[in-house]
C-alpha positions as CSV (number, residue, x, y, z in Angstrom):
1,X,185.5,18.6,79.8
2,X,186.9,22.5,79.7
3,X,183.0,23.3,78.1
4,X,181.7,21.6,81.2
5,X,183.9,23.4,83.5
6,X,183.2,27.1,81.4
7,X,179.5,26.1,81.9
8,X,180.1,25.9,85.7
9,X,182.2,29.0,86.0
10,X,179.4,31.1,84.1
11,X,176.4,29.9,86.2
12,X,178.6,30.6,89.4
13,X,179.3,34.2,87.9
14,X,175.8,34.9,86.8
15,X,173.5,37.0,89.0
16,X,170.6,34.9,88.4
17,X,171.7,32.2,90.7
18,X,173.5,34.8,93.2
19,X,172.2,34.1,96.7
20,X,169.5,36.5,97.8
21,X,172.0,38.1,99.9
22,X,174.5,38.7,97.5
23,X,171.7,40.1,95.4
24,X,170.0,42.6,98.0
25,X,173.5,43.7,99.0
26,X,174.8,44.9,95.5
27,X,171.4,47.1,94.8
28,X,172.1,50.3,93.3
29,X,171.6,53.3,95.7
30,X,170.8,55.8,93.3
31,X,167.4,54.1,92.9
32,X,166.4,55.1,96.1
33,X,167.5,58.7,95.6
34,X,165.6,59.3,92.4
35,X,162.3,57.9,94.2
36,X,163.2,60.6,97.0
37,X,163.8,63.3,94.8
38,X,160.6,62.4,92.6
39,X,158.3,62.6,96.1
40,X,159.6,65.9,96.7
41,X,159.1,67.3,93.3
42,X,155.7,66.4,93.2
43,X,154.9,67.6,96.9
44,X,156.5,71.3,96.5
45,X,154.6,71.6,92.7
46,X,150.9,70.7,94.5
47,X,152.3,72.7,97.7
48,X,153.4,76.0,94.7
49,X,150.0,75.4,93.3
50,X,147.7,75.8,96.4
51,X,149.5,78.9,97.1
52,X,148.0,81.4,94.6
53,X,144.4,79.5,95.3
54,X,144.9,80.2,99.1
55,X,145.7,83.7,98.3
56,X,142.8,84.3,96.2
57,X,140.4,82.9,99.1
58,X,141.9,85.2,101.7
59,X,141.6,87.6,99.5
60,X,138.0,87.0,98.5
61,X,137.1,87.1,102.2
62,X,139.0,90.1,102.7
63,X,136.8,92.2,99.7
64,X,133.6,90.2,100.6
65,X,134.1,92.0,104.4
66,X,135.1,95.5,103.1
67,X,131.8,95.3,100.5
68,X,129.4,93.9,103.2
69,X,130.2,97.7,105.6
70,X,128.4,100.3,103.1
71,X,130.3,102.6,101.8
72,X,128.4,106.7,102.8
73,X,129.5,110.1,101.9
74,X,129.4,113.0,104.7
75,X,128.8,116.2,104.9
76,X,129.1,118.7,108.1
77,X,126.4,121.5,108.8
78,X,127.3,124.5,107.4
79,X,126.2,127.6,109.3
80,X,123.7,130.0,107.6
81,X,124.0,133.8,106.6
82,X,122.8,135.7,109.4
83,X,120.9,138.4,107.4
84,X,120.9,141.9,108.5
85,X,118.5,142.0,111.7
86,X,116.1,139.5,112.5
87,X,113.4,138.6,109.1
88,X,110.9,136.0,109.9
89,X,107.4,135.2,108.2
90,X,104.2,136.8,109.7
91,X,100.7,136.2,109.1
92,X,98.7,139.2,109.0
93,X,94.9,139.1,110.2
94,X,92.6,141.5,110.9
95,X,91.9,143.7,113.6
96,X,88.4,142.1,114.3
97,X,87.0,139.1,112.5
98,X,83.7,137.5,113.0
99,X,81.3,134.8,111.4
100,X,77.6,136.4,111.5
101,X,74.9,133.9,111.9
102,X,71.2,133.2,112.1
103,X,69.2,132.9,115.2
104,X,65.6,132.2,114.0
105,X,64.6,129.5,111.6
106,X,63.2,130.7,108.3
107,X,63.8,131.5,104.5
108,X,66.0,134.2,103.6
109,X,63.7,137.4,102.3
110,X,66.7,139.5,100.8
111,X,70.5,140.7,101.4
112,X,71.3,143.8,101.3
113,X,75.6,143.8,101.2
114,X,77.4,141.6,99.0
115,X,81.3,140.8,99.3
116,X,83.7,143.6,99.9
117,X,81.0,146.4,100.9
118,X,81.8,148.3,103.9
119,X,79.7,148.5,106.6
120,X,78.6,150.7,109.9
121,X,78.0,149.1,113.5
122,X,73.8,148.3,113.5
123,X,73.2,148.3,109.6
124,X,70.9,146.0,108.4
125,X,72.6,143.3,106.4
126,X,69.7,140.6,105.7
127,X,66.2,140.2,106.3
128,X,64.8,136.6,107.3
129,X,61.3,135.3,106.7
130,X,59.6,134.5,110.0
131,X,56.1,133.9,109.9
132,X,56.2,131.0,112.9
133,X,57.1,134.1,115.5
134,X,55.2,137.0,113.6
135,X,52.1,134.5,114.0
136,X,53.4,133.9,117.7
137,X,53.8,137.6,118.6
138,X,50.7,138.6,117.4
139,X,49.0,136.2,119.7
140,X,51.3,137.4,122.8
141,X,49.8,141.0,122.0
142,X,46.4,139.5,122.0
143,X,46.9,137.6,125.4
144,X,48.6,140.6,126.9
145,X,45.2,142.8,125.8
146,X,43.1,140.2,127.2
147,X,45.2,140.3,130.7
148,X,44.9,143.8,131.0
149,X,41.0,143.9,130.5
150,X,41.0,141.2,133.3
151,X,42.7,143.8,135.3
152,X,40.3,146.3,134.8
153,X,37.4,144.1,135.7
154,X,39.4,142.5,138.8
155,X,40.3,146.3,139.9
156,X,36.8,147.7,139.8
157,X,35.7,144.6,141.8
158,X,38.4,144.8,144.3
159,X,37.6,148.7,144.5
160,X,34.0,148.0,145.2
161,X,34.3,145.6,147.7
162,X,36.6,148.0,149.7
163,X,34.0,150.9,149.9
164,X,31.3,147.8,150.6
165,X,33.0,146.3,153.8
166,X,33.3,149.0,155.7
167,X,29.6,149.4,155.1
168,X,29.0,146.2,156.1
169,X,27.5,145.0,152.7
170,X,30.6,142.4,151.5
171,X,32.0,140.7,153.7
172,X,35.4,140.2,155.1
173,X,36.3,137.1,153.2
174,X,35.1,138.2,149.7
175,X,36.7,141.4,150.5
176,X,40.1,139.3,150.7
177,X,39.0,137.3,147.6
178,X,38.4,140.5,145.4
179,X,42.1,141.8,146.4
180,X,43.9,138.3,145.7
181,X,42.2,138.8,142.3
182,X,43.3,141.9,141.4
183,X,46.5,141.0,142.5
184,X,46.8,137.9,140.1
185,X,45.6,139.9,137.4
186,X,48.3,142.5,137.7
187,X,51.3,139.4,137.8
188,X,49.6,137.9,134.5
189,X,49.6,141.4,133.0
190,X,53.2,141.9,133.8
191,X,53.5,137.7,132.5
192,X,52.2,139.2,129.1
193,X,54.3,142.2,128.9
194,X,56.9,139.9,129.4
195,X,56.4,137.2,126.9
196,X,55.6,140.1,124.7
197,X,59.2,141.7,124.8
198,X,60.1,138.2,124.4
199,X,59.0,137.3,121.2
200,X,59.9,140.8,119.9
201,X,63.1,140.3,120.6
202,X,62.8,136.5,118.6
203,X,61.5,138.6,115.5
204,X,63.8,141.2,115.4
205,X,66.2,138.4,114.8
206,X,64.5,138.3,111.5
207,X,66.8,141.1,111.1
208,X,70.4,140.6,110.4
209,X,72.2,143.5,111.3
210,X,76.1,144.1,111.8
211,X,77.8,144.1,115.3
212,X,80.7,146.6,114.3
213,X,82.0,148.2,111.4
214,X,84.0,146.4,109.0
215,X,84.0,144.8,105.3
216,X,81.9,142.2,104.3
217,X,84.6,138.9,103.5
218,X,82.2,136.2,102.5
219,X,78.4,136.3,102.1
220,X,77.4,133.0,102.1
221,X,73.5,132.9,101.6
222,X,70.9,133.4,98.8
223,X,67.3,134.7,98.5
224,X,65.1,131.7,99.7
225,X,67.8,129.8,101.4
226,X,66.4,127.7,104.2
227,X,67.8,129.3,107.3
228,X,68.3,127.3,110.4
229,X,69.1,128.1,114.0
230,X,69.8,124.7,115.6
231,X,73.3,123.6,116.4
232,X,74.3,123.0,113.1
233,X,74.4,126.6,112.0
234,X,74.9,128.3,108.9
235,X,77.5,131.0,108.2
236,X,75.5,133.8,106.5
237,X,78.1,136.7,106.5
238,X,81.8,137.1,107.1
239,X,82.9,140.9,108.3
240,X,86.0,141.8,109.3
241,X,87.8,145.1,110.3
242,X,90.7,145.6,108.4
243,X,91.5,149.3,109.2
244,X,93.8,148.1,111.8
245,X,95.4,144.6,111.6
246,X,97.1,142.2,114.1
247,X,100.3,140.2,112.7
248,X,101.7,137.1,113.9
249,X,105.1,136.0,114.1
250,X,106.7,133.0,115.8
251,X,110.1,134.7,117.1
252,X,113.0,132.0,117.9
253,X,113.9,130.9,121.5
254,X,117.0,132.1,120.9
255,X,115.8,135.5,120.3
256,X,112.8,135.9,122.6
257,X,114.3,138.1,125.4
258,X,115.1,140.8,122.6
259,X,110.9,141.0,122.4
260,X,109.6,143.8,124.2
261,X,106.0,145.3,123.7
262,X,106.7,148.3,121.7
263,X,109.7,147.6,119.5
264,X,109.3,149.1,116.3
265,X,109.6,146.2,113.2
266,X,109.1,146.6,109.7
267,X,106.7,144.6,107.9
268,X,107.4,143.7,104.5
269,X,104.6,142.4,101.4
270,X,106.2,140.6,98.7
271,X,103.1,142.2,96.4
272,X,104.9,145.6,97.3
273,X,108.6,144.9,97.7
274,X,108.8,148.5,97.4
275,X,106.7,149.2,100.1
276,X,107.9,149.1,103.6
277,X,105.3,149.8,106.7
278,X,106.0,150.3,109.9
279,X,104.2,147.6,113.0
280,X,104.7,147.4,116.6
281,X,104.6,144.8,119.3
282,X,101.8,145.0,121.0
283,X,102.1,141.5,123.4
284,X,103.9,138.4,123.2
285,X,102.4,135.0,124.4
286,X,105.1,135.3,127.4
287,X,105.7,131.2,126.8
288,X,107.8,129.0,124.6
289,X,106.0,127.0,122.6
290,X,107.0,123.1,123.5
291,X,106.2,122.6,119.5
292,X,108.1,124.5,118.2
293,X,110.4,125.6,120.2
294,X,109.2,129.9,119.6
295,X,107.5,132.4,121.4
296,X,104.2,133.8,119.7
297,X,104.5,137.2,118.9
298,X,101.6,140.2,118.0
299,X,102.2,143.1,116.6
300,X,99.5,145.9,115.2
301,X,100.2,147.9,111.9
302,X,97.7,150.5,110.9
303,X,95.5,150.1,107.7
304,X,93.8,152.7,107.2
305,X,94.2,153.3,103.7
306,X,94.0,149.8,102.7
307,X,97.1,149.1,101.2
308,X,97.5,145.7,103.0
309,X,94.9,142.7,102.7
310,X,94.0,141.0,105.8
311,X,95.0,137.5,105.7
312,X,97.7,137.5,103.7
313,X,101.7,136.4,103.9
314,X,104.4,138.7,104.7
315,X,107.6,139.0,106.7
316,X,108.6,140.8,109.9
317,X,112.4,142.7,110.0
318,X,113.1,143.5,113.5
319,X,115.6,145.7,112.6
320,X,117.9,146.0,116.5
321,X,117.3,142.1,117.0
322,X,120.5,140.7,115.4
323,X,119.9,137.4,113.8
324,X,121.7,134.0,114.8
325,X,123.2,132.0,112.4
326,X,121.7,128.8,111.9
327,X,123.2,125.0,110.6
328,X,122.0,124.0,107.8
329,X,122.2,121.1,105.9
330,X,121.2,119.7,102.0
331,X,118.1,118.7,101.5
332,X,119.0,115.2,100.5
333,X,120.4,114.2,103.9
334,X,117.0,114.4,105.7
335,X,115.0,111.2,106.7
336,X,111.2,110.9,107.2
337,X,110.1,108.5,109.3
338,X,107.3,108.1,112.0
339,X,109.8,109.3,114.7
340,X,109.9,112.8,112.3
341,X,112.5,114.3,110.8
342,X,115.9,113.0,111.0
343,X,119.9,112.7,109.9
344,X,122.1,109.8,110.1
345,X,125.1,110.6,111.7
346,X,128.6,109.0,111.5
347,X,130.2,108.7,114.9
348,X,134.1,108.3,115.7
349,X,133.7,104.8,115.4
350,X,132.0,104.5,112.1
351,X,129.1,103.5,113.5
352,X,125.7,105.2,112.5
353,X,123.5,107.4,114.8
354,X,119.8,108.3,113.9
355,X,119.3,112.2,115.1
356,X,116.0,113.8,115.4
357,X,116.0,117.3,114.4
358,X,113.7,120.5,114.2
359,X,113.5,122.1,110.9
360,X,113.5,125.7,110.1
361,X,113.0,127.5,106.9
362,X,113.1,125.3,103.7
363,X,116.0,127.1,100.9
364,X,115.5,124.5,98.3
365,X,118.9,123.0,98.3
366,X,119.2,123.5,101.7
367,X,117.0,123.4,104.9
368,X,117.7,125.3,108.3
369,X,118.5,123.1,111.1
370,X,117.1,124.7,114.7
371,X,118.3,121.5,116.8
372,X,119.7,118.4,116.7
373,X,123.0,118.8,115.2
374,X,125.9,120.7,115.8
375,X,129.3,122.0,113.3
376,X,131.1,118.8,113.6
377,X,129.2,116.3,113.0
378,X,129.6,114.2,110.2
379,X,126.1,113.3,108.2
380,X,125.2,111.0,105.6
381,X,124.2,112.1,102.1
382,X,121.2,110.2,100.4
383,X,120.4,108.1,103.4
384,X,119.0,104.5,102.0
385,X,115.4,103.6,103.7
386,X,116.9,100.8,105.6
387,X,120.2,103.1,107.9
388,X,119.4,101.9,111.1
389,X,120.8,102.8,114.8
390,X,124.1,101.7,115.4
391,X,125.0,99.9,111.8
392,X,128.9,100.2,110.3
393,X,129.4,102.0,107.4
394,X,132.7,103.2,105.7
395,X,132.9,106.5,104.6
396,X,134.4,107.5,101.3
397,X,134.8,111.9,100.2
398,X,132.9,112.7,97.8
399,X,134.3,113.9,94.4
400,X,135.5,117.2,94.8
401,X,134.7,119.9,92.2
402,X,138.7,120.5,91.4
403,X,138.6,116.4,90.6
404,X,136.2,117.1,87.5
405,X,137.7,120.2,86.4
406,X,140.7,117.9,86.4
407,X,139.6,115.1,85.0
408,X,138.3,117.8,82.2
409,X,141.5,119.9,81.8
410,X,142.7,116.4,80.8
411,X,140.8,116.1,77.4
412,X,141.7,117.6,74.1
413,X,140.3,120.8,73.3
414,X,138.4,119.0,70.2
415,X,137.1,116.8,72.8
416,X,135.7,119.9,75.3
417,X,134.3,121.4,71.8
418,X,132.3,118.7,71.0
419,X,131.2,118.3,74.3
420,X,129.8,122.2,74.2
421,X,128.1,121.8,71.7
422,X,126.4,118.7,71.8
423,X,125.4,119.3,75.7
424,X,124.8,123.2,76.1
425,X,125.7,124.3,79.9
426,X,122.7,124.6,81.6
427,X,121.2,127.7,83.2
428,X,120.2,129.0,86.0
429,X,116.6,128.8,85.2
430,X,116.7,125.1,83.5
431,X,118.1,124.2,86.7
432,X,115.0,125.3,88.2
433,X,113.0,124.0,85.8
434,X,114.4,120.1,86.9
435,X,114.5,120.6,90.7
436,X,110.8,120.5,93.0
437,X,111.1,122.2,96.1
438,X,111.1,120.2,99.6
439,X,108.6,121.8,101.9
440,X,107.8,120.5,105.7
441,X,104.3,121.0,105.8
442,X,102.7,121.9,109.3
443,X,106.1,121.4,110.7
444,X,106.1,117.5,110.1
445,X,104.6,116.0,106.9
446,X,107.5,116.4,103.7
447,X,105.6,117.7,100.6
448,X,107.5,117.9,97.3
449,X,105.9,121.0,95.3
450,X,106.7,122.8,91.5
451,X,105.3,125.7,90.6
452,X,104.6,126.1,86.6
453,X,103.2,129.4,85.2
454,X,100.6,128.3,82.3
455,X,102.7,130.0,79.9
456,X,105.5,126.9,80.6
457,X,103.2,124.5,81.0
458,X,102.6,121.9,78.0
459,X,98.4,122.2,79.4
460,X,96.2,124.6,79.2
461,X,93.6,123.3,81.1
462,X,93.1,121.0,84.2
463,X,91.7,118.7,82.7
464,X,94.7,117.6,80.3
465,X,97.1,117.7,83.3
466,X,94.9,114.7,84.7
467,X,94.8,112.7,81.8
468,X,98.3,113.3,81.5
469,X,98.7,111.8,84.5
470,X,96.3,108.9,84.1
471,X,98.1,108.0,81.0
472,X,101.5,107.8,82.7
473,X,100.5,106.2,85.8
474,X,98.7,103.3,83.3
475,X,101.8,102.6,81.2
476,X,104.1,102.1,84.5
477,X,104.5,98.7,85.0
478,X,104.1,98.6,88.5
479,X,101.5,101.3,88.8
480,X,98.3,101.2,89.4
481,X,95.1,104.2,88.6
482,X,92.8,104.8,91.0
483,X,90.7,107.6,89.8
484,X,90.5,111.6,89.9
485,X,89.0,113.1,92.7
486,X,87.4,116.6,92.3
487,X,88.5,118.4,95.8
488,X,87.1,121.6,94.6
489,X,83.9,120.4,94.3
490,X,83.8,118.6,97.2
491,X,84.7,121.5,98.8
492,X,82.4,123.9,97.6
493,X,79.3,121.9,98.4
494,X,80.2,121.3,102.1
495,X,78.6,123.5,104.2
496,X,80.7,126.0,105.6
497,X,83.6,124.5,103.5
498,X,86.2,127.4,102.9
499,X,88.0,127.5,99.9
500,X,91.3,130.2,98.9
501,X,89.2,132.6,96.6
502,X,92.7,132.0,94.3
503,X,92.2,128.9,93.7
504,X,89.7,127.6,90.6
505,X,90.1,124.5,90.4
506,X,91.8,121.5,92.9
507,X,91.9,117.4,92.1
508,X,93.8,114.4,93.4
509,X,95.3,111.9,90.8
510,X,94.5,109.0,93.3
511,X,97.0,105.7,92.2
512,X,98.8,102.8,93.9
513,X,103.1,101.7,93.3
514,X,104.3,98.6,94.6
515,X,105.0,95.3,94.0
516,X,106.0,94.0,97.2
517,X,103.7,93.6,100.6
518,X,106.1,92.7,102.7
519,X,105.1,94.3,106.0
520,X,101.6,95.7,107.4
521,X,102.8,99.4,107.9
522,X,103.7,100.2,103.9
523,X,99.9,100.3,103.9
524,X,100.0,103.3,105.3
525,X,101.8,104.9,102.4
526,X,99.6,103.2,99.9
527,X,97.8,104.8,97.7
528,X,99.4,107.4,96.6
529,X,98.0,110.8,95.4
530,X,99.5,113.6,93.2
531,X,97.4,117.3,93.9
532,X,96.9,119.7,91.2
533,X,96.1,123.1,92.3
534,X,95.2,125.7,89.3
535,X,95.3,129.6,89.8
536,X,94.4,132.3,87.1
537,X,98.1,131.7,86.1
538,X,99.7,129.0,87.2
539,X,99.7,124.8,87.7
540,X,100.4,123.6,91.7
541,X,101.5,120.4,91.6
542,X,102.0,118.5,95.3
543,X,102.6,115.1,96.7
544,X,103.6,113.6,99.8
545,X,107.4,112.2,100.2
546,X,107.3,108.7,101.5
547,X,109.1,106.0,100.6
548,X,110.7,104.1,98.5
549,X,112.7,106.4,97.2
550,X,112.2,104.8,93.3
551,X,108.2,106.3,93.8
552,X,109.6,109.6,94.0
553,X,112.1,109.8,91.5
554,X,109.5,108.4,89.4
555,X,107.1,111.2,90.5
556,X,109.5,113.8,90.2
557,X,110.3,112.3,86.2
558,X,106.5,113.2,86.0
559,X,106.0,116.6,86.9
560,X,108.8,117.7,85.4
561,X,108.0,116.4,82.1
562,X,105.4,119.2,82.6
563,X,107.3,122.2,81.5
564,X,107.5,122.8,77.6
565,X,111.1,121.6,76.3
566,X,113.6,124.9,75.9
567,X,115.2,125.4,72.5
568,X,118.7,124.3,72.5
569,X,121.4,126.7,71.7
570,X,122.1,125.1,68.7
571,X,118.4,125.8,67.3
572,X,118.5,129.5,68.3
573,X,121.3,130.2,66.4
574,X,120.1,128.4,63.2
575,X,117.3,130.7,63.8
């Protein structure tokens, strides 16, 4: 019985047959709270770990903005040194220059000057063949003799019948007939005369004589030549007076109104820097040029002892014109497109501004700006092919020399030691040696150009410079030989092709670059040519700057490759 009722109490006490009530009601709380705090752990540790991702994101934008505006470095114009009066280049011509050529047809009998011999007005020069009008002059003669018998006989008849019709013997209208005779034999007398002094004055072209004095420049004929006197004539002779000579200079709009006929300028020769001779204005075009911007200038200097060659280079000093000072800019801001030359320009507002400018005189390093520009402007070193109008670019400062010295000051002294000695300063001249001079030729067309005396030169002849060439055009991988063409040659056979009597020898290395035909237009700087001009002493090498800017640089690693390697210092003092 007390088991039974212990049994009772226990399954009354125990909460597996509590009421659902009494159950839910006696839950602990502290289940709830851990659930609670568990949630909120878990939501700030994925909330803490999309923090640094978001970050990195806006970050990533932020960079991928700043790197999609190019960075450019600036420069401003610098103005030029205003030399001491007013020195611009002149091209001196002679006084009086004509071509002398043939005006019969025939062969060439025999010369009688050669180049350089002075000659008097009227002397015979050249004798010309002409048997077509000697054959046709003798017969004028004969038809002239003939005509002037008939005039005897007509005259006599026509005298006759005057004495006759009085008499009553002739009559009136035979009288009339005799005098219309006469009078038809006198007009084809005078016909014959005529066409006599005619074709005299034909065969004394046979003779080639000169119009004024002067010096023969160029003979151009042989004994036996086939001379012609149709339209597409022959020169035979050259002459020019060089006693006296014209020079031309272009003087600057800026200058122009200081250009009076009769201001004294010295003209200088670089062939005789010593020398200094006196010219004066003699007329000035009294216009601008819309070209270029100058006003064509004349100016006579006498020559009478011969000390200046006609056609030569030379510069003008006008000593009481004072000289402006220019802008001028490095060479490796320019731009070369179809619109011409021109500068990218950073505005206020970062955005770029393509500027068309004249150019002056080329300085190597740096070229004269006449217009375009002006001292504050900021412009863009190494311009990529692709600037265009109006694009955003960030500029950065270039690295200033005090930066490197810096950055050098900061290395040991064992360190700067080495350095000297493994990498010898370079000169002056090596300098040269590596750096092709930027020339605007006929004031639009951007030449690159290096000058090598033979005695630098790794060649000897022409002839290895082209296979040189050939042989590093062929292992460029993305280069492509054309062939050699012989511009001398080609020259020289032309007729009336004029070539620099300097000059011996002139070819084109004739190739193609590229590996990419993306637009129709880089045709037009396809192919490419290198020139090689050779003197008594020196190599010209020339080629045209077009783009891409890879080509050039490439070209440039080239030519200089030319020049014999200089002994480093290390070597001349072993030695």
């Amino acid at each position: 019985m007390a088991v039974r009722e212990m049994h009772k109490v226990y399954m009354v006490n125990s909460p597996i047959h509590r009421p659902p009530e009494a159950r839910r009601s006696n839950k602990p709380w502290w289940l709830l709270a851990v659930a609670v705090m568990v949630v909120a752990f878990f939501t700030v540790v994925v909330i803490a770990g999309m923090q640094p991702k978001r970050q990195q994101q806006k970050l990533l934008a932020t960079e991928t903005a700043e790197l999609a505006v190019p960075s450019v470095t600036v420069v401003s114009p610098v103005p030029g040194k205003a030399g001491v009066g007013l020195l611009l280049p002149a091209e001196i011509k002679p006084w009086t220059e004509s071509p002398i050529y043939a005006r019969a047809n025939g062969y060439l009998k025999r010369w009688l000057v050669d180049l350089g011999h002075k000659v008097k007005v009227g002397q015979l020069l050249a004798e010309i063949e002409i048997p077509e009008i000697s054959e046709e002059l003798d017969r004028a003669r004969h038809e002239l003799a003939l005509a002037k018998a008939a005039l005897v006989l007509a005259k006599s008849k026509a005298d006759r019948s005057a004495r006759m019709v009085d008499e009553g013997a002739v009559s009136r209208e035979e009288y009339d007939e005799d005098q219309a005779g006469l009078a038809m034999k006198t007009a084809a007398v005078a016909a014959a005369e005529a066409n006599v002094g005619r074709v005299e004055e034909l065969h004394r072209f046979g003779q080639v004589v000169a119009p004024f004095s002067g010096v023969i420049t160029l003979r151009n004929v042989d004994v036996g030549d086939l001379i012609s006197a149709s339209s597409a004539k022959k020169e035979l002779f050259r002459l020019a007076q060089t006693n006296k000579l014209r020079v031309y200079v272009r003087v600057p709009q800026t200058n122009a109104l200081s250009i009076k006929p009769g201001l004294t300028a010295e003209l200088l020769i670089p062939e005789r820097p010593k020398r200094i001779f006196t010219a004066q204005v003699a007329r000035t075009a009294q216009r601008i040029s819309d070209y270029s911007r100058t006003l064509l200038t004349e100016l006579e200097v006498d020559n009478s002892q011969g000390d200046i060659i006609a056609g030569s280079f030379g510069q003008v000093r006008f000593a009481d014109v004072k000289g402006n000072a220019t802008l001028t800019l490095p060479s490796n801001t320019l731009l070369f497109r179809a619109e011409g030359p021109q500068v990218g320009v950073v505005r206020p507002d970062d955005k770029v501004e393509l500027r068309s400018i004249k150019i002056g005189r080329d300085f190597g390093k740096t070229v004269e700006i006449l217009e375009g520009i002006t001292p504050n402007d900021r412009v863009i070193i190494n311009p990529s092919d692709s600037l265009a109008d109006g694009a955003a670019v960030r500029v950065e400062q270039a690295q200033s020399e005090k930066s490197a010295s810096n950055i050098r000051d900061k290395q040991s002294p064992k360190s700067r030691a080495q350095d000297a000695e493994d990498k010898p300063g370079p000169t002056d001249e090596n300098k040269a040696e590596k750096k092709l001079q930027r020339l605007v030729f006929q004031g639009k067309f951007p030449v690159c150009s290096k000058t090598y005396d033979k005695t630098q030169s790794r060649f000897r002849t022409l002839e290895e410079l082209c296979r040189y060439f050939q042989e590093k055009i062929e292992k460029h991988p993305f280069a492509c030989y054309i062939g050699t063409f012989d511009q001398y040659a080609h020259t020289k056979q032309l007729s009336g092709g004029v070539v620099d009597p300097g000059i011996i020898g002139a070819r084109n290395i004739i190739f193609c670059f590229g590996k990419k035909l993306e637009c129709p237009e880089v045709l037009a700087v396809r192919p490419r040519s290198i020139g090689i001009c050779e003197t008594k002493s020196q190599f010209i090498i020339t080629f045209l700057e077009t783009p891409p800017l890879t080509a050039i640089e490439t070209m440039e690693g080239w030519v200089c490759e030319i020049a014999k390697p200089v002994p480093s210092a290390k070597v001349n003092a072993r030695q």
